[in-house]
N, CA, C and O atoms as a MOPAC input file, in Angstrom:
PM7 MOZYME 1SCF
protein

 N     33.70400 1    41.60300 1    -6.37900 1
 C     33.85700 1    41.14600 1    -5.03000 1
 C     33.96000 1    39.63100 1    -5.06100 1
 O     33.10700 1    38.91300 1    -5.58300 1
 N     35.10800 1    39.17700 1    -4.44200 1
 C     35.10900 1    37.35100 1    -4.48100 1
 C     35.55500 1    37.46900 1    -3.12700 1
 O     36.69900 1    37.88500 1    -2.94200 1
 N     34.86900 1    37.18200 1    -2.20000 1
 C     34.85100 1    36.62400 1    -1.13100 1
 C     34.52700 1    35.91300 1     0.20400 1
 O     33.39800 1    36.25500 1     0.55600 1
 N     35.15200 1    34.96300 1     1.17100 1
 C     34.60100 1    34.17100 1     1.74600 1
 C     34.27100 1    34.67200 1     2.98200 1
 O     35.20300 1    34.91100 1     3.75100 1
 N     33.25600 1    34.86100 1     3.30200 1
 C     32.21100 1    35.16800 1     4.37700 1
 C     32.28900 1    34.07500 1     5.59700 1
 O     32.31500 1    32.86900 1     5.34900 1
 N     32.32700 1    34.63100 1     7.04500 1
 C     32.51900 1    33.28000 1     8.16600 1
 C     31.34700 1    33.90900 1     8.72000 1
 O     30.85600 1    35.02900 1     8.57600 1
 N     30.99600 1    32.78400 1     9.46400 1
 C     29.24000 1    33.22700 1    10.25700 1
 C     29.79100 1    33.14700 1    11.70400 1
 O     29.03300 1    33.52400 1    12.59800 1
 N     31.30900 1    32.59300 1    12.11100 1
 C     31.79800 1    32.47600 1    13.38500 1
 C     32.79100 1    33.79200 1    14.06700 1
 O     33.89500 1    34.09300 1    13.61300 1
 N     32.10800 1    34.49300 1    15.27400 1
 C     33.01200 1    35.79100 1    15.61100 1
 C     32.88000 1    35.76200 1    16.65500 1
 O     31.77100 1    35.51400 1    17.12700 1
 N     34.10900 1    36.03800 1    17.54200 1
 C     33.57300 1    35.39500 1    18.90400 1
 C     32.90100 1    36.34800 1    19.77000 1
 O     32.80900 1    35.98200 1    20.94200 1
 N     32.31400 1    37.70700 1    19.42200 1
 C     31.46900 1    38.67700 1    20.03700 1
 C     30.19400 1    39.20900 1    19.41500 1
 O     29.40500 1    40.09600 1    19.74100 1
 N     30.27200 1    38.34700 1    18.39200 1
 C     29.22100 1    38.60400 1    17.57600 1
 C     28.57500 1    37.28900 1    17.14400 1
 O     29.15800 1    36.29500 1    16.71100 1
 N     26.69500 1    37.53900 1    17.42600 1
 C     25.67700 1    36.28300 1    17.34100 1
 C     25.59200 1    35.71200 1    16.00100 1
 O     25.09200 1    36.47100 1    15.17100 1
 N     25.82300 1    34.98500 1    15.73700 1
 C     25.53500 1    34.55700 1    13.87200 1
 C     24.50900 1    35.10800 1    13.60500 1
 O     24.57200 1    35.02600 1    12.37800 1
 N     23.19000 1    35.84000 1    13.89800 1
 C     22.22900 1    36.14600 1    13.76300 1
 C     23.06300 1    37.61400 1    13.26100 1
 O     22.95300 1    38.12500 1    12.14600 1
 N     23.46000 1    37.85500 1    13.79200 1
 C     23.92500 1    39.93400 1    13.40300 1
 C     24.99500 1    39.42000 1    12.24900 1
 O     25.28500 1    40.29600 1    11.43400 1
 N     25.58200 1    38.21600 1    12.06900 1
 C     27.06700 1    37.90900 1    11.07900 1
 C     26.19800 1    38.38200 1     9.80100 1
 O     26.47600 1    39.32800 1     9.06400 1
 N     24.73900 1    37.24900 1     9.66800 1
 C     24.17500 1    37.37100 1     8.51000 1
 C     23.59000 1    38.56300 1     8.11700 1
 O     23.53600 1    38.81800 1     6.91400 1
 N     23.10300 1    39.40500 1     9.01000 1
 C     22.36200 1    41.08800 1     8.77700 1
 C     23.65700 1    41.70000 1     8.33900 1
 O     23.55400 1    42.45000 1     7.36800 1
 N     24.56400 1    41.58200 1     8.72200 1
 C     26.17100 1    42.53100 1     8.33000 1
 C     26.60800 1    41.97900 1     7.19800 1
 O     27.48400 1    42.70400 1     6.72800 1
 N     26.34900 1    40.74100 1     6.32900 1
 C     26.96200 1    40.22900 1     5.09100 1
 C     25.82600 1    40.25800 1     3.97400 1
 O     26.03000 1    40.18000 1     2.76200 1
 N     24.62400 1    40.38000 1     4.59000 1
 C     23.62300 1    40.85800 1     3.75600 1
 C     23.74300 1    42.11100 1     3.39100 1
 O     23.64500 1    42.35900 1     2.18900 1
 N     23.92000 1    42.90400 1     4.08800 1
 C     24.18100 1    44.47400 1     4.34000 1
 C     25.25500 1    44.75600 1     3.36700 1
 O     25.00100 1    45.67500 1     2.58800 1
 N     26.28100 1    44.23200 1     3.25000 1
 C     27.48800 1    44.04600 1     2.71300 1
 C     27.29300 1    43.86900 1     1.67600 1
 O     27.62700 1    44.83800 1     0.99500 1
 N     26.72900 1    42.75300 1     0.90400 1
 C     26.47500 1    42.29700 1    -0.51200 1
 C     25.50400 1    43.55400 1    -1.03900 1
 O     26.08300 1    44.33700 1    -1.79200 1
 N     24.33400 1    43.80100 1    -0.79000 1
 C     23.44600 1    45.23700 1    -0.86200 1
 C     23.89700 1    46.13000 1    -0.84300 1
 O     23.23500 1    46.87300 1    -1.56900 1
 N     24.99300 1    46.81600 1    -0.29200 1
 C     25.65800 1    47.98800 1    -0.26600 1
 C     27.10700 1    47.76200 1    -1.55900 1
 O     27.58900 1    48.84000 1    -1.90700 1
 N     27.55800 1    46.87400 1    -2.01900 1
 C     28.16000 1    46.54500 1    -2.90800 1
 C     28.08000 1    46.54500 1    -4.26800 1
 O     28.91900 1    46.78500 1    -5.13600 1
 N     26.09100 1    46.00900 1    -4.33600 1
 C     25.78500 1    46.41700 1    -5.51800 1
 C     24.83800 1    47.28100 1    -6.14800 1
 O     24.17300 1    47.28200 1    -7.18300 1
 N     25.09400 1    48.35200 1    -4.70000 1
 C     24.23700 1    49.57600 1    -4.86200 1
 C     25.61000 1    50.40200 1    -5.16500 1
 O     25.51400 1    51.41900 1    -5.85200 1
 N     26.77300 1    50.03100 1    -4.71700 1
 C     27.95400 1    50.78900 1    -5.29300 1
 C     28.04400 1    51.21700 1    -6.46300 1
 O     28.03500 1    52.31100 1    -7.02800 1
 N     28.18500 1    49.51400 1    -6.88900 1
 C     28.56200 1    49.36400 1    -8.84100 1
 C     27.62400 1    49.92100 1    -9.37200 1
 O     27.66200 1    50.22600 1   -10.56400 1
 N     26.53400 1    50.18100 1    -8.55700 1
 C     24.80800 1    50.21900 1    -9.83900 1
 C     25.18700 1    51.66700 1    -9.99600 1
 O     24.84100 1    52.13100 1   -11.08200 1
 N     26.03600 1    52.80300 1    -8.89700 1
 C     26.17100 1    54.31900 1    -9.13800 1
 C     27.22500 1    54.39500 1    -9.92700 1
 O     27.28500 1    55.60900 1   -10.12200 1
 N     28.05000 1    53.94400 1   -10.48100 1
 C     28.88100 1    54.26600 1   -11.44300 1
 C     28.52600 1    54.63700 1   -12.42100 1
 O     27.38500 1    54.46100 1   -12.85000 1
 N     29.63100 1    55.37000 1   -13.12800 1
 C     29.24400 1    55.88500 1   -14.59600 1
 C     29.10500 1    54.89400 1   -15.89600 1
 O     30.14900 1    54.33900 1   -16.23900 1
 N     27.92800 1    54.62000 1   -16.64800 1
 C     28.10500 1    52.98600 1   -17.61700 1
 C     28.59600 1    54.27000 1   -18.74000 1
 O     28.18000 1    55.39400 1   -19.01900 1
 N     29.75900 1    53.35400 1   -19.19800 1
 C     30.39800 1    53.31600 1   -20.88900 1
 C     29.14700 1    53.67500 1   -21.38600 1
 O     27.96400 1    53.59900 1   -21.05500 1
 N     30.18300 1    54.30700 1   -22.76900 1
 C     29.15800 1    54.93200 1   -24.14100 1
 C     27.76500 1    53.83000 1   -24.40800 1
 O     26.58600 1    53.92900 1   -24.07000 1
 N     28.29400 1    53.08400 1   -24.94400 1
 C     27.40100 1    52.12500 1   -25.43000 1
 C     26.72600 1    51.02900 1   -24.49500 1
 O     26.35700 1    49.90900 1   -24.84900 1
 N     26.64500 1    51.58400 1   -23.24200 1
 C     25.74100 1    50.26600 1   -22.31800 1
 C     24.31500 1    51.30400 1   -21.70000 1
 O     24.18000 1    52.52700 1   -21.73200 1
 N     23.42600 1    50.25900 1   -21.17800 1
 C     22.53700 1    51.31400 1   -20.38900 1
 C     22.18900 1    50.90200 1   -19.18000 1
 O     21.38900 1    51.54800 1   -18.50300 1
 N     22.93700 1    49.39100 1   -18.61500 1
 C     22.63100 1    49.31400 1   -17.45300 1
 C     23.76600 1    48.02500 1   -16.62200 1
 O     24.35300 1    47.24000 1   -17.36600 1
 N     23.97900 1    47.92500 1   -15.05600 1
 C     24.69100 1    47.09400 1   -14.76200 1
 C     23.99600 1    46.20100 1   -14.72600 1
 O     22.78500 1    46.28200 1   -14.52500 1
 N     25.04900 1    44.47500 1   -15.03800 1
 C     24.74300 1    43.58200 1   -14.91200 1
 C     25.83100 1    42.63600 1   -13.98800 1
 O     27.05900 1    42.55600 1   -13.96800 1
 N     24.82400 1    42.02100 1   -13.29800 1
 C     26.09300 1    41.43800 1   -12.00600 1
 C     26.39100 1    39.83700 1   -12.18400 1
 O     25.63700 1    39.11400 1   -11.53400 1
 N     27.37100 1    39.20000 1   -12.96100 1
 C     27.68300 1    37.97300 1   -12.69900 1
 C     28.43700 1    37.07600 1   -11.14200 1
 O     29.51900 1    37.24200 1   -10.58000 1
 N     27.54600 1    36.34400 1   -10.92200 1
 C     27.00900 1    36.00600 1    -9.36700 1
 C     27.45600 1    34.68000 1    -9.24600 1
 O     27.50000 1    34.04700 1   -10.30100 1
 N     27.88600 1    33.96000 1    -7.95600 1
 C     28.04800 1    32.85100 1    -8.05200 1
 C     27.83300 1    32.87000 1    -6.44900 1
 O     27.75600 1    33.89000 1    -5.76600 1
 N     27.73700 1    31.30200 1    -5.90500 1
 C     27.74800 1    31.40400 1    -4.52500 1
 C     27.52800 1    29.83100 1    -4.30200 1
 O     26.78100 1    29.03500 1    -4.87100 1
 N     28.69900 1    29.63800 1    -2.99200 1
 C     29.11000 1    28.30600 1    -2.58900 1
 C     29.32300 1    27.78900 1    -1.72700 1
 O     29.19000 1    28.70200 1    -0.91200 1
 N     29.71900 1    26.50900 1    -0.87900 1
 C     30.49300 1    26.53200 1     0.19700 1
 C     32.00900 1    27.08000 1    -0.05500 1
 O     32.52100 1    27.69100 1     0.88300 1
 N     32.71200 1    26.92000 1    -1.16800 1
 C     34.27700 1    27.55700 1    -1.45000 1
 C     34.25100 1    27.82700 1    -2.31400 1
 O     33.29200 1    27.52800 1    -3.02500 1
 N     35.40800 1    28.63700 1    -2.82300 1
 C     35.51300 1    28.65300 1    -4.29300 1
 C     34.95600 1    28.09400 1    -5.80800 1
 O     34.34200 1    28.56500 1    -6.76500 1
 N     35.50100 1    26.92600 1    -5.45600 1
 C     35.98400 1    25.86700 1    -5.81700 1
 C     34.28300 1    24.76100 1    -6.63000 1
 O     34.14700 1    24.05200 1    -7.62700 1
 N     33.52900 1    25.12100 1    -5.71400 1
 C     32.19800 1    24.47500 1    -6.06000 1
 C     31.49500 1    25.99700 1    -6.10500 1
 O     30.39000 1    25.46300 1    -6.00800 1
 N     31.27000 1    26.96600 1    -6.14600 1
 C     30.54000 1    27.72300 1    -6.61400 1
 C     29.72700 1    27.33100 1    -7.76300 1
 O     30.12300 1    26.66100 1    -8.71600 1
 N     28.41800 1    27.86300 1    -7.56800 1
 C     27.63000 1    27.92000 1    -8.98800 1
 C     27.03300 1    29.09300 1    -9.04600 1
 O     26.46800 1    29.68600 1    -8.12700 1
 N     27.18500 1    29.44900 1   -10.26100 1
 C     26.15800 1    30.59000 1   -11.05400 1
 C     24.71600 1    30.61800 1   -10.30300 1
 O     24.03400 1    29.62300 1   -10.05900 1
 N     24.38700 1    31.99900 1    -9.97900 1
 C     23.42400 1    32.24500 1    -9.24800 1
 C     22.66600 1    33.22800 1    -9.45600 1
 O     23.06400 1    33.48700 1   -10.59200 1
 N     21.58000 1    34.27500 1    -9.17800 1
 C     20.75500 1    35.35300 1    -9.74700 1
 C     21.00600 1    36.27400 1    -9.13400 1
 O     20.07100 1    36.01500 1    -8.37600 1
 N     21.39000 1    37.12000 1    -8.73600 1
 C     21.48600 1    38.27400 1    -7.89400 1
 C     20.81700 1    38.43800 1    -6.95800 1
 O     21.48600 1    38.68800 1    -5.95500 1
 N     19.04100 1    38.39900 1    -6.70400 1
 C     18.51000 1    38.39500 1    -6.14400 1
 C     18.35100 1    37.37400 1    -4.93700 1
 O     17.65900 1    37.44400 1    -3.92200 1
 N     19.45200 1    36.15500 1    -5.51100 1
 C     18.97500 1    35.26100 1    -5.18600 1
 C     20.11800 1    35.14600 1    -3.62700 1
 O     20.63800 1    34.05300 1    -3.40200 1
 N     20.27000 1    35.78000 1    -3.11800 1
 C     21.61800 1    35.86400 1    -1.95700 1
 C     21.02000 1    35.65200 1    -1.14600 1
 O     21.14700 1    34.54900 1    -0.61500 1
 N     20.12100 1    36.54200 1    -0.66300 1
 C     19.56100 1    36.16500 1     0.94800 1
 C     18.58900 1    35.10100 1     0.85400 1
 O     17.55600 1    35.41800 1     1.44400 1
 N     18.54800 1    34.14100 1     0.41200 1
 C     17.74400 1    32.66500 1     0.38900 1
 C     18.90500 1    32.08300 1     0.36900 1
 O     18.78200 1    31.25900 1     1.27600 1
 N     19.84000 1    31.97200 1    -0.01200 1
 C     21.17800 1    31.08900 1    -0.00100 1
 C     21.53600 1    31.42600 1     0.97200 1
 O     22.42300 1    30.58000 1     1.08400 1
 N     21.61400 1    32.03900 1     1.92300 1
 C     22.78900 1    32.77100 1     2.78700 1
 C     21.39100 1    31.99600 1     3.90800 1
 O     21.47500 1    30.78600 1     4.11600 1
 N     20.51600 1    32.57900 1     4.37400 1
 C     19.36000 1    31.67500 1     5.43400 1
 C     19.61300 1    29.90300 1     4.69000 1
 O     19.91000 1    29.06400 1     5.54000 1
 N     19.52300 1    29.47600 1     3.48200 1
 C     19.97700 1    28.00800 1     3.42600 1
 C     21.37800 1    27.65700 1     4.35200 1
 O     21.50700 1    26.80500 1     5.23100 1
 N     22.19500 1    28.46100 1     3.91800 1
 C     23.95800 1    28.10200 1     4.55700 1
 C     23.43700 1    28.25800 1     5.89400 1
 O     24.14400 1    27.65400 1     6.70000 1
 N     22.53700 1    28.80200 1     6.37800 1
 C     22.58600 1    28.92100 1     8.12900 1
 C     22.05500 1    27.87200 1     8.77400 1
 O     22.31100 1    27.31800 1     9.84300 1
 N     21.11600 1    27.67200 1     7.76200 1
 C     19.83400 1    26.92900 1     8.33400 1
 C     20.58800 1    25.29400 1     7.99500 1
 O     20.15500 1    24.38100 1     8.69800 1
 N     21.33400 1    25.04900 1     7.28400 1
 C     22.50900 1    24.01100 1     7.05600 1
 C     23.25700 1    23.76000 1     8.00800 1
 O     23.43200 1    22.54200 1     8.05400 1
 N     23.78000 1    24.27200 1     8.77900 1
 C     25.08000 1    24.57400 1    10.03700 1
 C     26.37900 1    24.97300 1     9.09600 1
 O     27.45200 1    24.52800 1     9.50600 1
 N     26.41000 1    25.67800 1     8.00900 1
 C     27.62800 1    26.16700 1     7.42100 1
 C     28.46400 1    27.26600 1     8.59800 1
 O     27.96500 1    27.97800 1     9.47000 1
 N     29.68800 1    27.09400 1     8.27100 1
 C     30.03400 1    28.37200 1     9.48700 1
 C     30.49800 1    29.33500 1     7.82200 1
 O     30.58900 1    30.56200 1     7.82200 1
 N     30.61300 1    28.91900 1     7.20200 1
 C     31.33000 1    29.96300 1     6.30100 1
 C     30.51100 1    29.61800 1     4.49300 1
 O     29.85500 1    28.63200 1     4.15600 1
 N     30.84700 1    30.70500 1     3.75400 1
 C     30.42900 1    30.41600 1     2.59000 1
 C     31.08000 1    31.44100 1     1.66700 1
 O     31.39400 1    32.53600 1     2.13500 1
 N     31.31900 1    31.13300 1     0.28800 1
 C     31.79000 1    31.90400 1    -0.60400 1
 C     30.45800 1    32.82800 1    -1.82200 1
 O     29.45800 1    32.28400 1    -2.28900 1
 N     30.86800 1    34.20400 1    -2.04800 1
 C     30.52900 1    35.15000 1    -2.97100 1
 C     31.27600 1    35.49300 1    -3.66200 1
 O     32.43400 1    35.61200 1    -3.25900 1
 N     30.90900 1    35.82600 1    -5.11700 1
 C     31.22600 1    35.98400 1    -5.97500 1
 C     30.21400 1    36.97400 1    -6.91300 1
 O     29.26700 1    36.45600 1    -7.50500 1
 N     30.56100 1    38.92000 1    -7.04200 1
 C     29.80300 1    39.55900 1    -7.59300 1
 C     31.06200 1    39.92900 1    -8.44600 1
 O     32.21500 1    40.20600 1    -8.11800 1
 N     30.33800 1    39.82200 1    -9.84000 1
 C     31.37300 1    40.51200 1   -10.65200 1
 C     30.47200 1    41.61800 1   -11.76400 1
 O     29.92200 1    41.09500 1   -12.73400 1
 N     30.38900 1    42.74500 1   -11.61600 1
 C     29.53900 1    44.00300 1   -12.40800 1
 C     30.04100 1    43.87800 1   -13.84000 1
 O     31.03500 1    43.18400 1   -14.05500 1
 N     29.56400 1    44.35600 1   -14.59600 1
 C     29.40700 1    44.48200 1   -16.26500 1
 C     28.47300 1    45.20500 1   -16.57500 1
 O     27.27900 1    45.13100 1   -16.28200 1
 N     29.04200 1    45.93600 1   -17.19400 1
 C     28.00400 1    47.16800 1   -17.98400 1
 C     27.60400 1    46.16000 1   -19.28100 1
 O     28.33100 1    45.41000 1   -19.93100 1
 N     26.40800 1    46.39300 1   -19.37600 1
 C     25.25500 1    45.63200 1   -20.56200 1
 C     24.32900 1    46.65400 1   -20.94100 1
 O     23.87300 1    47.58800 1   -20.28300 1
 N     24.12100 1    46.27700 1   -22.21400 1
 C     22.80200 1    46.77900 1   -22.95800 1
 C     21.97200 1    46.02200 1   -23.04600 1
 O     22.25500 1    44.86300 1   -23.34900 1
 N     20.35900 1    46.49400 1   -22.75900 1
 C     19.21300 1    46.15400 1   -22.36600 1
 C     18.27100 1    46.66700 1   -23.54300 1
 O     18.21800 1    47.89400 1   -23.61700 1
 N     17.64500 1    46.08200 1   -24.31700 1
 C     16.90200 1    45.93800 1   -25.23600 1
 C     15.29700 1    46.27400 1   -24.89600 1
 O     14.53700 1    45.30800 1   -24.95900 1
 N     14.88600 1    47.21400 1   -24.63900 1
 C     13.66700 1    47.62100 1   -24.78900 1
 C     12.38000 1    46.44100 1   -25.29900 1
 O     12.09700 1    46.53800 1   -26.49300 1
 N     11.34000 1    45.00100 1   -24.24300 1
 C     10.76700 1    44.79300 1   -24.67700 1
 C      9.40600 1    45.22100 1   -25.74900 1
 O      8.43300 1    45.73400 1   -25.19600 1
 N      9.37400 1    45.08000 1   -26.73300 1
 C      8.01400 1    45.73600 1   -27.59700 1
 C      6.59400 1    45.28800 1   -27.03800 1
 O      6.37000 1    44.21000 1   -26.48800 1
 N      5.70200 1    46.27300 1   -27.26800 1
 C      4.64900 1    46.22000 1   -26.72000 1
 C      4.13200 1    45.34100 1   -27.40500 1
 O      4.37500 1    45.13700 1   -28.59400 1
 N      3.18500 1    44.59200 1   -26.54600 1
 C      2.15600 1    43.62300 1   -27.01800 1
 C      1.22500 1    44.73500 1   -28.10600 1
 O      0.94400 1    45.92000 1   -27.93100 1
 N      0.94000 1    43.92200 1   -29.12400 1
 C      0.41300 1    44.90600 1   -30.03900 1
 C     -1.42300 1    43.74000 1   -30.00900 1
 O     -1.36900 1    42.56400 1   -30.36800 1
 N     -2.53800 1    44.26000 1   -29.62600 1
 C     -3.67500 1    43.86200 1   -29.31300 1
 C     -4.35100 1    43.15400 1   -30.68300 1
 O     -3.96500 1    43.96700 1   -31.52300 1
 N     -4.97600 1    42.33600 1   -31.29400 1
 C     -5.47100 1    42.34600 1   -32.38300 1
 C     -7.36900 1    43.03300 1   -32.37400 1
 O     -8.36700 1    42.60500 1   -31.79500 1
 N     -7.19500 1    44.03700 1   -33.15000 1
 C     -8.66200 1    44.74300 1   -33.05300 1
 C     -8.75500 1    44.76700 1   -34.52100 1
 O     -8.14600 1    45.38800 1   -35.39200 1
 N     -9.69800 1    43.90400 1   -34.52700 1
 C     -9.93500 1    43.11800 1   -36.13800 1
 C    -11.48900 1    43.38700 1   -36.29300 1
 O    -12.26500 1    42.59300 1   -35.76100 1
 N    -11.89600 1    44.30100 1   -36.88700 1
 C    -13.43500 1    44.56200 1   -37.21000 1
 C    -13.90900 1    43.19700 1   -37.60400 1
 O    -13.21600 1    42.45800 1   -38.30300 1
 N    -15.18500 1    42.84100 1   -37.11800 1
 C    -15.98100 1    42.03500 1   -37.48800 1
 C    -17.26300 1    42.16100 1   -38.23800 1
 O    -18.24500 1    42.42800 1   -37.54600 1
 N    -17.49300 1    41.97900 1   -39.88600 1
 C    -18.97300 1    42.58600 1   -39.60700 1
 C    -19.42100 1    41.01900 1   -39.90200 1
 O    -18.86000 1    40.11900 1   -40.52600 1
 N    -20.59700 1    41.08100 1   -39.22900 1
 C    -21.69500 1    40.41200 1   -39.46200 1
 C    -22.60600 1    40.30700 1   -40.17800 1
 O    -23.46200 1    39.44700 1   -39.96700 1

């Protein structure tokens, strides 16, 4: 998904623009997350960006949308750019902390 989002509609409150583009981005990458991953992956990974345009986008966290999107409002932005791009990745199983239980005698 690469695209530019307007917060200006002339029947609709910027307050409902942002619940409907939040809604939008969430339902987008609840899409990609149901797909089928390739042989060799075990999970999606979403490369993210988000900007006033294109053009200045920066790399961003996934999670990190609806704090940017209340910044752009809380800014007076009327518009802003997204950028989700999915990738199937393999995810590496962290190893357990292994405890040290070291007899002591005294």
């Amino acid at each position: 998904m690469k695209k530019t989002f307007s917060l200006e509609h002339p029947k609709k409150s910027p307050e409902r623009m942002v619940e409907a583009i939040k809604h939008e981005i969430k339902k987008y990458m609840k899409r990609e997350r149901n797909k089928a991953l390739p042989e060799d992956t075990n999970y999606w990974a979403f490369d993210c960006k988000f900007g006033n345009s294109q053009d200045v986008a920066e790399e961003v966290r996934p999670g990190d949308f609806n704090k940017l999107i209340d910044a752009a409002v809380a800014a007076g932005q009327t518009s802003f750019f997204v950028e989700i791009l999915a990738r199937a990745d393999f995810r590496v199983a962290k190893p357990k902390a292994v405890e040290d239980d070291e007899d002591f005698d005294e």
